[in-house]
C-alpha positions as CSV (number, residue, x, y, z in Angstrom):
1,X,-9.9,10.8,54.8
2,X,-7.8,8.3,53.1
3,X,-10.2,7.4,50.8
4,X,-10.2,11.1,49.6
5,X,-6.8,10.7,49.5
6,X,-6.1,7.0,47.7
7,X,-8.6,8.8,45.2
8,X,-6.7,12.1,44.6
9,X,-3.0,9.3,44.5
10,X,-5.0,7.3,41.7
11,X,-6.5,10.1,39.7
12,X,-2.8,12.0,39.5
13,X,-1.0,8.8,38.4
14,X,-4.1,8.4,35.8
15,X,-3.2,12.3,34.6
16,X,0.1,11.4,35.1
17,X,-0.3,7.8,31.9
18,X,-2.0,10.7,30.0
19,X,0.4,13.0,29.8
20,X,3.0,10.6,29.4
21,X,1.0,8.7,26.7
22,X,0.4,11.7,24.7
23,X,3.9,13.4,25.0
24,X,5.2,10.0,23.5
25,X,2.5,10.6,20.8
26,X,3.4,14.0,19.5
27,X,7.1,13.3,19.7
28,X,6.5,10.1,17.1
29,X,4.5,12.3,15.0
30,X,6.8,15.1,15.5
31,X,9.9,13.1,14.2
32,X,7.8,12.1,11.1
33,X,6.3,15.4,10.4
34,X,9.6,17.3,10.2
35,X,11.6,15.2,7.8
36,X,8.6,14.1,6.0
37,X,6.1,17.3,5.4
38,X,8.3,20.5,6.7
39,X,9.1,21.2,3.3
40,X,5.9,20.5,2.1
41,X,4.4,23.0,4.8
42,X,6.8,25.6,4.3
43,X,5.8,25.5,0.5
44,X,1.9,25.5,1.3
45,X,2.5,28.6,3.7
46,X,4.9,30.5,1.0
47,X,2.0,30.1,-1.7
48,X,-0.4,31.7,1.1
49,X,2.1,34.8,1.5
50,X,2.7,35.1,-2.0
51,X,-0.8,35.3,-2.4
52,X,-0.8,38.2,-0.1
53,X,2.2,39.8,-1.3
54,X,3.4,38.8,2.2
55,X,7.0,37.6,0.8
56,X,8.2,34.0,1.4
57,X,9.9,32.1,4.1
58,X,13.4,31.3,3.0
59,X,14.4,27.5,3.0
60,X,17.2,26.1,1.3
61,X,18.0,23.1,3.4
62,X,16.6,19.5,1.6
63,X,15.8,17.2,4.5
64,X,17.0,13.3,3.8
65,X,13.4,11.5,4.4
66,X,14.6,8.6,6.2
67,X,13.5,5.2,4.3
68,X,10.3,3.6,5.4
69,X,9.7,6.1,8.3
70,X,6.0,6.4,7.7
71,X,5.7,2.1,7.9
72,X,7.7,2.2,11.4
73,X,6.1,5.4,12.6
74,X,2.8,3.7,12.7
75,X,3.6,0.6,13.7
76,X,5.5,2.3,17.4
77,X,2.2,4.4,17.3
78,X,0.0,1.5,17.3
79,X,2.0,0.1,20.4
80,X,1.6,3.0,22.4
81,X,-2.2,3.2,22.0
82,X,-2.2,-0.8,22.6
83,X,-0.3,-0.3,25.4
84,X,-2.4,2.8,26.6
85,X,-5.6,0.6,25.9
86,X,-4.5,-1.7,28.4
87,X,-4.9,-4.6,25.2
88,X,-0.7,-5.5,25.6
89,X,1.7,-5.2,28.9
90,X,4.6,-2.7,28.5
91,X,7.3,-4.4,27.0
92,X,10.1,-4.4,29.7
93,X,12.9,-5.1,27.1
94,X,14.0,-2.0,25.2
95,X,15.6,-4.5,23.0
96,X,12.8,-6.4,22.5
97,X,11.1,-3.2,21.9
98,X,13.8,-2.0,19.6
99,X,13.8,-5.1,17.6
100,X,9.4,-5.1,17.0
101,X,10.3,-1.4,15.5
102,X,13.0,-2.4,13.8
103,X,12.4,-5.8,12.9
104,X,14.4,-5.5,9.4
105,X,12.0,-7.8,6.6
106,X,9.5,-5.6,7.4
107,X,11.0,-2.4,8.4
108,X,11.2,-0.6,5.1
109,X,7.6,-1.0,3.4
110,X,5.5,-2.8,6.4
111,X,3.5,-4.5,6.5
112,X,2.9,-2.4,9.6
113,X,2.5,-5.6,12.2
114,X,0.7,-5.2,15.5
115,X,2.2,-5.5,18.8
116,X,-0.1,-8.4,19.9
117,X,1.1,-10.3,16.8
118,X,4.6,-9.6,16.5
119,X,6.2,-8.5,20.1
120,X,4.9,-12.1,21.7
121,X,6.7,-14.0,18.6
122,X,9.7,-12.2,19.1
123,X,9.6,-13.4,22.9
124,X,9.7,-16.9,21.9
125,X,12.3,-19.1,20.8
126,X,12.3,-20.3,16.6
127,X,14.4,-23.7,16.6
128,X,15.3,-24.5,12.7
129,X,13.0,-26.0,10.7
130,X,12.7,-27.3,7.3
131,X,9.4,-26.3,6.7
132,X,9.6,-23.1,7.4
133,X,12.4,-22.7,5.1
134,X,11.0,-24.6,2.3
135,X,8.1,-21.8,2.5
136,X,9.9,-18.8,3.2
137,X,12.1,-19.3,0.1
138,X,9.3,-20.3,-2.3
139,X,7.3,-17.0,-1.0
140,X,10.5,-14.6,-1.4
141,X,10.9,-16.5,-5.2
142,X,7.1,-15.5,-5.7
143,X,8.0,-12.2,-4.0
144,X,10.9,-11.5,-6.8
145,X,8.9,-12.8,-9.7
146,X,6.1,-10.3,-9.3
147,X,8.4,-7.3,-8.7
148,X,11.5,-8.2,-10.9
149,X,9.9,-9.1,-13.6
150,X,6.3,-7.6,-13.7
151,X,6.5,-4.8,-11.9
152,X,10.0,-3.8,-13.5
153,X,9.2,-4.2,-16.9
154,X,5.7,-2.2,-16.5
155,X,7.7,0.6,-15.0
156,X,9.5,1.3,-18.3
157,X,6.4,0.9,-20.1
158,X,4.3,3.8,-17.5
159,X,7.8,5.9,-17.2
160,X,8.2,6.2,-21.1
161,X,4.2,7.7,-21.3
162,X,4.0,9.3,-18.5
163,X,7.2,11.0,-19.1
164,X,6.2,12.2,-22.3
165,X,2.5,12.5,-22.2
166,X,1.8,15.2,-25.2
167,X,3.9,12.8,-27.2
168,X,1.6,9.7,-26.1
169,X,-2.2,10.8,-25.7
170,X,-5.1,8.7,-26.2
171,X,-5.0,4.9,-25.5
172,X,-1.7,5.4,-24.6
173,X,-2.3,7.0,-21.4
174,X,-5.0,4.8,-20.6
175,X,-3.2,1.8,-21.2
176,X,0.1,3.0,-19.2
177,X,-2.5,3.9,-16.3
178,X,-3.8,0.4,-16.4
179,X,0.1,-0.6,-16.2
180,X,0.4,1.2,-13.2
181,X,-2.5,0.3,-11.3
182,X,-0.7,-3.6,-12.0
183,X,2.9,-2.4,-11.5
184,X,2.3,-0.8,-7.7
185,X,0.3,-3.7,-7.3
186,X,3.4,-6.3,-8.0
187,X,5.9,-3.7,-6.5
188,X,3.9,-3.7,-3.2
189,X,2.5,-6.8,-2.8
190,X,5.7,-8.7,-3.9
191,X,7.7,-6.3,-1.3
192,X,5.2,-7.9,1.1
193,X,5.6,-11.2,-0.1
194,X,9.4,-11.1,0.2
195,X,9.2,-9.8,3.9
196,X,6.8,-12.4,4.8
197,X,9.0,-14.9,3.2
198,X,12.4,-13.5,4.9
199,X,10.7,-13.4,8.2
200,X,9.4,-17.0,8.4
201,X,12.7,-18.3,7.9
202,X,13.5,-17.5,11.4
203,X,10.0,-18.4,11.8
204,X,8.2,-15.2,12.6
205,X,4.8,-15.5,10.8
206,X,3.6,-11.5,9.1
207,X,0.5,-11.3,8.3
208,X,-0.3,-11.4,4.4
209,X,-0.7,-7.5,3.2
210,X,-3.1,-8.2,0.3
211,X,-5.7,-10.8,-0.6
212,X,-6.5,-10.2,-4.6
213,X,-7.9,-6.7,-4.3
214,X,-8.3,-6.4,-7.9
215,X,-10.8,-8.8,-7.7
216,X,-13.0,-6.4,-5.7
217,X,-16.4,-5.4,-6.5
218,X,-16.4,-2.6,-4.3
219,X,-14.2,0.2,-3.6
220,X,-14.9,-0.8,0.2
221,X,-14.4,-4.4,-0.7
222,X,-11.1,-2.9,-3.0
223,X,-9.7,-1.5,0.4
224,X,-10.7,-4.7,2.5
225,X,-8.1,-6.5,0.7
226,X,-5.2,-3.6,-0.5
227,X,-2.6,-2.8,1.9
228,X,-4.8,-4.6,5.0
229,X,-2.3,-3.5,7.9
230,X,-2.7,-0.1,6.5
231,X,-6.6,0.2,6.2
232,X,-7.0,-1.9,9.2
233,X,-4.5,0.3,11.3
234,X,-6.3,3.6,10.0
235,X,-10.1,1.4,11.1
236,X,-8.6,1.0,14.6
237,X,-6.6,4.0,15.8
238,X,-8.3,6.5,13.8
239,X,-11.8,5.8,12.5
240,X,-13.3,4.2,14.9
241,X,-11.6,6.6,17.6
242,X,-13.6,9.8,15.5
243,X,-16.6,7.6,16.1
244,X,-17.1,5.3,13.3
245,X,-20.5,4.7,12.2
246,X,-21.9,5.5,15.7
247,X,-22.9,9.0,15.5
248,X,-25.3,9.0,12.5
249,X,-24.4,9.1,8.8
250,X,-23.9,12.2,8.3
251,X,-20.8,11.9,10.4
252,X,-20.2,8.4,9.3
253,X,-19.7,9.5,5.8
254,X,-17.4,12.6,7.1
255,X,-15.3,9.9,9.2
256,X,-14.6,8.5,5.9
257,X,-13.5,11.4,4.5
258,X,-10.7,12.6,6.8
259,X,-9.6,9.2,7.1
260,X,-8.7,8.8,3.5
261,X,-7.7,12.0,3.5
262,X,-5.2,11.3,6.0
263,X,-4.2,7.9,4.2
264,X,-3.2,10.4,1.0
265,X,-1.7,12.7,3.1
266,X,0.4,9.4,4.4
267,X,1.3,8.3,1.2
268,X,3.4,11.9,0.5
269,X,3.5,15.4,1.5
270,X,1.7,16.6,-1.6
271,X,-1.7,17.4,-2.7
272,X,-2.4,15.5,-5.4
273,X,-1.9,12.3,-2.7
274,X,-4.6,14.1,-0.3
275,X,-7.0,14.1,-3.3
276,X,-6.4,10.7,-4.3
277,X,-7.1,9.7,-0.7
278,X,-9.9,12.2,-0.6
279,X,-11.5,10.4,-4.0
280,X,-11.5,6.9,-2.5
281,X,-13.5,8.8,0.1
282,X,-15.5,9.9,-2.3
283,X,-16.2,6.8,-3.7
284,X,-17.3,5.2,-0.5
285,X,-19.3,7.6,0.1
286,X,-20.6,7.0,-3.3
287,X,-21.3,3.3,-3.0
288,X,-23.4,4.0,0.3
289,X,-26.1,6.2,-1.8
290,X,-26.1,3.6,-4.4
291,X,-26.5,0.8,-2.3
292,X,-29.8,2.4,-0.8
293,X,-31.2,3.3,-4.0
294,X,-30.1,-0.1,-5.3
295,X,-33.3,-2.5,-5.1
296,X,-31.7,-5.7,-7.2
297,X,-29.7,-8.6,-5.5
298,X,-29.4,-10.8,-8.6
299,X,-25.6,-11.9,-7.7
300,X,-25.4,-12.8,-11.4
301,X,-22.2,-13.4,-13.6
302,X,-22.8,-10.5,-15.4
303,X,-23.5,-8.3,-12.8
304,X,-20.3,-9.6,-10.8
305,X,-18.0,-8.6,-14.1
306,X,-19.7,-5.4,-13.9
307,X,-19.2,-4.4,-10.7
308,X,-15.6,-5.9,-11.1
309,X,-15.1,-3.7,-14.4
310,X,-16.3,-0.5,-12.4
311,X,-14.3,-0.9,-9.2
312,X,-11.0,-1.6,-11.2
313,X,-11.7,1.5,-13.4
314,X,-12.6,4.0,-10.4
315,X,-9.4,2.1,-8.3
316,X,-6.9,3.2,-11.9
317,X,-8.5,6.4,-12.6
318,X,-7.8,8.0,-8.7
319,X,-3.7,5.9,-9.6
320,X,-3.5,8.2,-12.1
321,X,-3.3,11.3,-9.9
322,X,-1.5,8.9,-7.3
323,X,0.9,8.4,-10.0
324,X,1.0,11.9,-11.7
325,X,2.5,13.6,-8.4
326,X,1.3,17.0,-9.1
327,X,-2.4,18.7,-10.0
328,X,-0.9,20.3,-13.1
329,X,0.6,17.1,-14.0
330,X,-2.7,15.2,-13.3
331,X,-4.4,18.2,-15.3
332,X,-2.5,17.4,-18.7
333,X,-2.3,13.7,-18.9
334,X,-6.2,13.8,-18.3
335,X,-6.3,16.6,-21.3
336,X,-4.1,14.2,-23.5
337,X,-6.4,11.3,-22.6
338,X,-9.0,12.9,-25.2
339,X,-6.4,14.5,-27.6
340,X,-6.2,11.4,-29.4
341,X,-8.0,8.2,-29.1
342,X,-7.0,5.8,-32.0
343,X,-7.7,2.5,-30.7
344,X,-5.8,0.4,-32.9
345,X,-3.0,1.2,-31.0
346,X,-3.7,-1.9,-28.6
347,X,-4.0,-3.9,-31.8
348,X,-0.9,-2.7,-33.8
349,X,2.0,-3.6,-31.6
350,X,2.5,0.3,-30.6
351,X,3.2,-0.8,-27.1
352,X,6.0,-2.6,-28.6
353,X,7.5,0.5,-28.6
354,X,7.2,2.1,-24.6
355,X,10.8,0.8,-23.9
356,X,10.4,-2.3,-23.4
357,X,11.6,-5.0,-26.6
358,X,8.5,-7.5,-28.0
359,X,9.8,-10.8,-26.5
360,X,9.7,-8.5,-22.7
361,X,5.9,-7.9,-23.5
362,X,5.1,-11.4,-24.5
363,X,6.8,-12.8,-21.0
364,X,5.0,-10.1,-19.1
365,X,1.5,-11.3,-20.9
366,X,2.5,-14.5,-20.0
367,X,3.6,-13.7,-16.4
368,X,0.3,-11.2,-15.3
369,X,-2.0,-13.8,-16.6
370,X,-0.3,-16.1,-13.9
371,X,-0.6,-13.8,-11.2
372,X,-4.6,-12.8,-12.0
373,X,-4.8,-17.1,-12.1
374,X,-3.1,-17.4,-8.9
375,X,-4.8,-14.0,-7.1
376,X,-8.3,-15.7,-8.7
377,X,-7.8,-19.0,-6.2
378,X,-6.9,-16.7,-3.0
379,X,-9.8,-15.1,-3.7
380,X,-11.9,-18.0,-3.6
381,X,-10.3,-18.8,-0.4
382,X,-7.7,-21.2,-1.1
383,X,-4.2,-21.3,0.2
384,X,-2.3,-21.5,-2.7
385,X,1.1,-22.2,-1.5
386,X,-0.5,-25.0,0.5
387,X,-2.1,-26.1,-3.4
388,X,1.5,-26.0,-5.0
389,X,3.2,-27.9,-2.0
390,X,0.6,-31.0,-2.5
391,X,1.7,-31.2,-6.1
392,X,4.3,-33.4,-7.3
393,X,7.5,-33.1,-7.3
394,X,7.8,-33.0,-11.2
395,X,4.8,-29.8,-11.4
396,X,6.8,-28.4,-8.3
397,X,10.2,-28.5,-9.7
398,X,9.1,-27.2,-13.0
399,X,6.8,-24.4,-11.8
400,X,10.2,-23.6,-9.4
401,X,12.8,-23.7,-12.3
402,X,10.2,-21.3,-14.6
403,X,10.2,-19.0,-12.1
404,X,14.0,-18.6,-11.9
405,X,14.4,-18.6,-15.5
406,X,12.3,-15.7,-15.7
407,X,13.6,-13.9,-12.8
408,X,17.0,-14.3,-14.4
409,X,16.2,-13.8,-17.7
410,X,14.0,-11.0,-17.5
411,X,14.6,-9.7,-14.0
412,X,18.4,-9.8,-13.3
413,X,20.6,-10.4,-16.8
414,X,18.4,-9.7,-19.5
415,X,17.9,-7.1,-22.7
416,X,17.1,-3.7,-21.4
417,X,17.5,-4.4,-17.9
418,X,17.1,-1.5,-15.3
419,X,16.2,-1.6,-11.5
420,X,13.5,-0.2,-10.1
421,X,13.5,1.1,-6.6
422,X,10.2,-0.3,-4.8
423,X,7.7,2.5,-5.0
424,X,6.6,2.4,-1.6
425,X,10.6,3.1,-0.4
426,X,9.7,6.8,-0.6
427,X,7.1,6.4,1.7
C-alpha cells in the first residue's frame, strides 16, 4: 500500500517538473514571439485574407523590439532545459540567475554562453590580475579594428549598391555582396571579440564565437566555425531533440531542414531570412548526395582552393537574400546581377566611387588582408594572441600603435566617417 502510494507521490511531483518546466518554456518564447514576430504574423495572416477577400486585421501599434532579446532568450532557454536535464542544479540565487541572463558584455549579440560554463564562473571570486587585463584590452583593440574600420567602411561601400541597385548592376552587385559576406563577418565576430575581451577583465572566460569560417570547405564545416554558440545551441536543444541522425536519412536530412529554417526565422521575422536559413539547409543536404557519389579523396592543393572557392560562393550568394531583407528586393538585385557585367569595373578604380574616398579603400585592402592572415593561423590551430604575446616588445608595441592609428584614423576621426550600428543589434 505505500509503495502504491510513494509511486503515485513521485509520479505527481514528476507531472508536476513538467508542467512547470514547460509553462516556463512557452512564457520565454511567448515574450520573444510578441515583440519580435506579432507584426510579422499579423502581416502573413492579412495577406491570407486579402487573398480571400476576407478584409484585414487592423494594427497600428509598432512594438519596440527590445535589443538583443533573441541572444538572451536562448541563452535562459538553454538553462531551463539544462536544468530540466538534470546536467546543472537550480541556481538558488535569483541574482546570480539574473546576472548569467543579463551578464552585460555579452547581453546584446551573445555569444549565447551555457549555464555550465558561465553560471559556475559567476559563483567564483576574480581577484585582479594583470594578465587578464593585458589580454582583455588587446582582444577589445582587435575587436574595434575589425568592426570600426573594416566592417564600417564596407558598410558604405554595400549601402551605396544595394541602395541603388538599377543604378549599380553587374560586378557591382557582386562585388558589394562579397563586401557583405566580409562586413557581417567583422561586425559580428569583432562584437564577439569585444565581449570576450570586456568579460575577461573581470576574468570571466566566453567562449570564442567564430574560428575562420571563411576558410571552410564545406557549408557543414562553414557552420562548424560561424556563430558556434548559435549552431551548437540549435545541435543540442533542437536537432538532436527531433532525432538527429538517428531515425534514418530521410528524416536526417528533414531535421536539417526545419532547423535552419528555424535559425532564419531567428535571425528576423521575415521570409526572405526563413529562406536564407532554409538554403543553408539546402546546401547540406546537398553536400550529403555529393559526398556519396564523390569517389576521390586526393586532399590536394587545388582541390582544397576549390572546395574553398565553392563554399565561400554558396555562403555570399544565400547573404545576399540575408542582406536584401525582402523576396522582391532579393528578386531585382539578382536581375541587375546579369543587366550588366563589365568587368573592368574591378580594374578601373569604379569602387573608388561606392562612398568611400581611395585612401579608405587602400587601408581597408590593407586591413582585410591582415584579418584573412590572422584567421589563416587560427585555422591551423594556433592561438594567435598567445603568438603576438611571445613577440617582442618592439613587434608588440608597433603592431599595438598600428592598430590605434587606424582605429582612429579610419574608425573614430577620419574623412567620411559614419557609425554603424552592429548588425546583429536588431536581432
Amino acid at each position: 500500500m505505500w509503495g502504491g502510494a510513494d509511486r503515485h507521490g513521485i509520479s505527481a511531483a514528476i507531472n508536476k517538473r513538467k508542467l512547470v518546466f514547460v509553462a516556463c518554456i512557452v512564457i520565454n518564447l511567448s515574450i520573444l514571439g510578441f515583440f519580435k514576430y506579432f507584426t510579422f504574423v499579423i502581416d502573413c495572416l492579412n495577406r491570407l485574407f486579402r487573398g480571400f477577400h476576407l478584409g484585414e486585421i487592423s494594427w497600428d501599434y509598432d512594438i519596440l523590439l527590445p535589443v538583443g532579446i533573441s541572444f538572451y532568450t536562448l541563452q535562459a532557454l538553454g538553462y531551463l532545459i539544462d536544468v530540466y536535464r538534470g546536467e546543472i542544479c537550480a541556481e538558488k540565487s535569483f541574482a546570480r540567475y539574473a546576472l548569467f541572463v543579463s551578464f552585460f558584455p555579452q547581453l546584446v549579440a551573445g555569444p549565447i554562453e551555457r549555464s555550465r560554463n558561465l553560471l559556475a564562473q559567476l559563483s567564483d571570486s576574480h581577484p585582479f590580475s594583470y594578465e587578464n587585463l593585458r589580454r582583455g584590452m588587446l582582444l577589445i583593440l582587435y575587436g574595434l579594428f575589425l568592426k570600426m574600420v573594416i566592417s564600417d567602411r564596407l558598410a558604405v561601400m554595400v549601402d551605396t549598391v544595394y541602395g541603388d541597385s538599377a543604378a549599380y548592376p553587374g560586378f557591382y552587385i557582386v562585388a558589394a555582396t562579397v563586401f557583405f559576406a566580409i562586413q557581417i563577418y567583422c561586425d559580428f565576430y569583432g562584437y564577439s571579440t569585444i565581449a570576450r575581451g570586456s568579460a575577461l577583465l573581470m576574468g570571466i572566460y566566453l567562449m570564442d564565437n567564430f574560428n575562420a569560417p571563411y576558410f571552410s570547405k564545406s557549408v557543414k564545416e562553414f557552420w562548424r566555425r560561424w556563430h558556434i554558440s548559435l549552431s551548437s545551441w540549435f545541435r543540442d536543444y533542437l536537432y538532436i531533440p527531433l532525432g538527429g541522425n538517428r531515425k534514418g536519412k530521410t528524416r536526417k536530412e528533414l531535421n536539417h531542414l526545419i532547423v535552419f529554417a528555424v535559425s532564419g526565422l531567428w535571425h528576423g521575422a521575415s521570409m526572405s531570412y526563413v529562406f536564407w536559413g532554409f538554403l543553408n539547409g539546402i546546401y547540406q543536404i546537398a553536400e550529403d548526395v555529393a559526398s556519396k557519389i564523390r569517389k576521390s579523396s586526393n586532399d590536394c592543393f587545388s582541390r582544397r582552393i576549390f572546395q574553398r572557392t565553392l563554399t565561400f560562393s554558396l555562403v555570399t550568394l544565400a547573404w545576399l537574400f540575408f542582406r536584401a531583407g525582402t523576396f522582391a528586393s532579393a528578386g531585382e538585385i539578382m536581375a541587375n546581377i546579369f543587366a550588366s557585367n563589365n568587368w573592368m569595373v574591378l580594374m578601373n578604380g569604379s569602387l573608388y566611387n561606392l562612398g568611400v574616398p581611395e585612401s579608405h579603400v587602400k587601408i581597408l585592402l590593407v586591413s582585410i588582408l591582415l584579418l584573412f592572415l590572422i584567421d589563416y593561423q587560427k585555422y591551423q590551430g594556433k592561438d594567435v594572441l598567445e603568438i603576438f604575446l611571445k613577440q617582442g616588445w618592439l613587434f608588440r608595441v608597433s603592431a599595438i600603435m598600428f592598430f590605434v592609428y587606424v582605429i582612429l584614423l579610419y574608425g573614430c576621426y577620419g574623412e567620411m566617417f559614419d557609425t554603424q550600428q552592429f548588425i546583429y543589434f536588431q536581432f
